[in-house]
C-alpha positions in Angstrom: -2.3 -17.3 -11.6 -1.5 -13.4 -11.4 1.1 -14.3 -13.5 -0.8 -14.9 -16.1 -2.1 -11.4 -16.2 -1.3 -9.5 -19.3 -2.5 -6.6 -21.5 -2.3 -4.7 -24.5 -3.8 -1.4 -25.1 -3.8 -1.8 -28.9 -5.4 1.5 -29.5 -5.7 4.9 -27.5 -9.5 6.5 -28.0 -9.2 9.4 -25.7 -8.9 10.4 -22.4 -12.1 11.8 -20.8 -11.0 13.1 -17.2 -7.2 13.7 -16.1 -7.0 13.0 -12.1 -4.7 13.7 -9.3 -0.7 12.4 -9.7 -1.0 12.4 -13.6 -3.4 9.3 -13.5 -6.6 9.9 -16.5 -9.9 8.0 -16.8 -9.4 6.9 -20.8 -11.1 5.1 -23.4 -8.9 2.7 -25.2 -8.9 -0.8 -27.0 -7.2 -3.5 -24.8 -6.4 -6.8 -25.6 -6.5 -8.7 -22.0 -4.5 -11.8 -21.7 -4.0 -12.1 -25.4 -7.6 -12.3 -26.2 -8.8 -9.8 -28.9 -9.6 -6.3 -27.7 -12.1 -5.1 -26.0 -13.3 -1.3 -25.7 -12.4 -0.6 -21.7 -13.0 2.6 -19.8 -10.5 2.8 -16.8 -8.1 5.1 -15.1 -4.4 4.7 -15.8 -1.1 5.7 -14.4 0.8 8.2 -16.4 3.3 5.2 -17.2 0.3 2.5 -18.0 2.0 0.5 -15.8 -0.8 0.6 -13.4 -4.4 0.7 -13.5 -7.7 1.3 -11.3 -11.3 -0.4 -11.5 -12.8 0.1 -14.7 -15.7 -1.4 -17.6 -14.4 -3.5 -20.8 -17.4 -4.0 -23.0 -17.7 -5.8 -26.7 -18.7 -3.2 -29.3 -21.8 -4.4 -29.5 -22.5 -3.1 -25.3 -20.5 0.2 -26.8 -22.9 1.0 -29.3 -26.0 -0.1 -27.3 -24.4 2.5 -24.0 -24.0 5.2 -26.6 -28.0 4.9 -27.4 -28.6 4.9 -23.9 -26.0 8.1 -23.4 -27.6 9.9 -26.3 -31.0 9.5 -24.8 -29.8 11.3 -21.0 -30.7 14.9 -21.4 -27.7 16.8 -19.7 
């Protein structure tokens, strides 16, 4: 089955943090296992070969986390 495992990042948004060994936390449109894409907050190798944990939301949960964002006073 983890053969089966493929992705796309079909579109680069941005890269919010840059980590330790060139690896950044970025925002970026990713088409997982040929599905359409998905908006997906993770940190990446500097290659994109490898990735950590992240969030993939629809862009429908985007819009309703960017209310909720624009709520938190910072």
């Amino acid at each position: 089955m983890a053969d089966d495992f493929s992705f796309e990042i079909t579109q680069s948004i941005g890269t919010v943090a840059e980590g330790k060994g060139g690896w950044s936390m970025e925002l970026n449109l990713v088409s997982w296992g040929g599905r359409p894409a998905k908006y997906d907050l993770r940190s990446w190798s500097p290659d994109h070969e490898k990735m950590g944990k992240g969030i993939t939301l629809t862009k429908e949960e985007l819009i309703a986390l960017k209310d909720l964002l624009n709520k938190v006073e910072l």
